[in-house]
Steps between C-alpha positions, in 0.01 A plus 500: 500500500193576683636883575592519190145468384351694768754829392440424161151545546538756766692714152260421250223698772714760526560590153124492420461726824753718343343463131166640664680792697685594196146621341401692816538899496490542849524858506149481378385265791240586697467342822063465572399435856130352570369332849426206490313417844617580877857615497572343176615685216615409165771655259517490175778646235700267244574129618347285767214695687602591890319434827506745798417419850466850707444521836661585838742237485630619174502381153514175297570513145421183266748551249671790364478518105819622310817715675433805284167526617574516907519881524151515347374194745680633825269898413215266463545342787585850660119595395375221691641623809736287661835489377608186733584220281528193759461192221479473166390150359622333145231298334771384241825591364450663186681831470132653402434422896823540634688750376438778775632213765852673519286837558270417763663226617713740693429482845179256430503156572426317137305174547449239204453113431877349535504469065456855469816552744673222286423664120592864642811386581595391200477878367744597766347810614576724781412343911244723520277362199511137633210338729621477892237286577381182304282234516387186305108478569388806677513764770295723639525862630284645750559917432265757437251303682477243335658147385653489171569157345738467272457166310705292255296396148827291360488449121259690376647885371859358613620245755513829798145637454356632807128644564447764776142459727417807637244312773338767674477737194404209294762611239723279320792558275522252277832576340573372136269175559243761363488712200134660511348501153787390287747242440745384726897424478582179643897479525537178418888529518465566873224250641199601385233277343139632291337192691647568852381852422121372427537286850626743688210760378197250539657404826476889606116564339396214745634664827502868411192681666260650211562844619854501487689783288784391292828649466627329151872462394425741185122668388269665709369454855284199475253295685388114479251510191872669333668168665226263344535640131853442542533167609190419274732678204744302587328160469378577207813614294721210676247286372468607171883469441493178705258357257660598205793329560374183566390559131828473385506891446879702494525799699521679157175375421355564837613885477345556185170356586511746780253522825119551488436923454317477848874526649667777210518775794636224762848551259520847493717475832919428440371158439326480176282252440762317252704492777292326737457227250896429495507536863219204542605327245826479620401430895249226362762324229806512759289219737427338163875436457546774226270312274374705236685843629532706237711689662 
């Protein structure tokens, strides 16, 4: 029953990842490369943003955005100067993250929290797309001179979210735990939880060093201030929702009220700001029991 659950789930993630790629013209991609700080680079193109570690022992991708895209990514990566790929980390399973896997995951050693080994799986994709190495809290790396940590944050995006610490460069890639400057999905069909998600972020503004850059799941290279007006966003519109239905309110009702105009450009993102609403709603009301669902 359990399995059944978890491939249900694992579907229903799939077909939204899917739904999203559907809308993508990715002959019009372009794939934008900026530094972020000592040999840390970020990617950016359609999907989940990608981190490169360059050096002399190689490179370590975090992530590897759609299939379609990897000819693009592998000439940026070209431009970079090293064409070694020696690791490429998954900070989640979504096919937005994912999706180059049976690409570079040629010759490359894949490494990912055991669930995202478990929910990739279930698509039954080539060997080469699947995580070799797995683990349940975290690992580290020491390459490129320096240790990489590669932490689980369980429940928050999904049940398999990993962030990436680049310690020396003071770089971390925060995977889908952070969407910088707009709403967030939280697949609630596959683990995740809008108050795990608030945790897991307060938990990382008290031990993150002020002058850290940011590598977010989707927006723009970010630092902590961009971390603190999302968590504090957050708050706020959990709140707001949180409140209203211990007014008796129906998700109908909460929806057409709407969120404070303060947040209007927070759901100009795939998530719209209607959206968020039914996904909070719906995280809040399922430890309620259901009660007043709406849904």
């Amino acid at each position: 029953m359990k399995r059944l659950a978890y491939t249900c789930a694992t579907a229903i993630a799939v077909f939204w990842c899917v739904a999203v790629w559907a809308q993508i013209d990715f002959a019009r991609v372009e794939i934008r490369t900026t530094h972020v700080a000592g040999n840390i680079y970020m990617l950016k193109g359609a999907g989940g943003n990608i981190g490169v570690s360059v050096g002399d022992d190689g490179m370590l991708l975090v992530d590897s955005q759609f299939a379609p895209l990897a000819e693009k990514i592998r000439n940026a990566l070209k431009a970079l100067g090293e064409d070694s790929l020696k690791f490429l980390v998954n900070t989640h399973f979504h096919g937005d993250h994912t999706g180059g896997n049976a690409v570079f995951g040629i010759g490359t050693h894949i490494i990912s929290h055991a669930k995202v080994r478990k929910r990739l799986q279930l698509e039954s994709p080539p060997k080469a797309a699947l995580p070799v190495v797995t683990f349940d809290d975290s690992l580290s790396l020491h390459f490129n001179d320096e240790e990489i940590r590669v932490s689980h944050f369980p429940n928050g995006h999904t049940d398999g979210d990993s962030v990436v610490f680049f310690t020396e460069s003071n770089v971390v890639h925060m995977g889908d735990l952070f969407f910088s400057g707009r709403f967030p999905y939280v697949d609630l069909n596959s683990g995740g939880d809008v108050e795990g998600l608030i945790r897991h972020i307060e938990k990382l503004l008290t031990e993150l060093p002020p002058d850290v850059k940011l590598i977010p799941g989707h927006g723009p290279l970010s630092d902590i201030d961009d971390l603190k007006t999302y968590h504090q966003t957050l708050v706020a519109t959990t709140d707001i929702i949180r409140d209203r239905i211990a007014e008796g309110k129906s998700l109908e009702e909460i929806k057409a009220a709407g969120l404070p105009r303060k947040w209007r450009s927070w759901g100009a993102g795939f998530i719209s700001a209607e959206r968020w609403i039914e996904i909070v709603h719906r995280s809040l009301t399922a430890k309620m029991g259901g009660a007043r669902s709406g849904s």
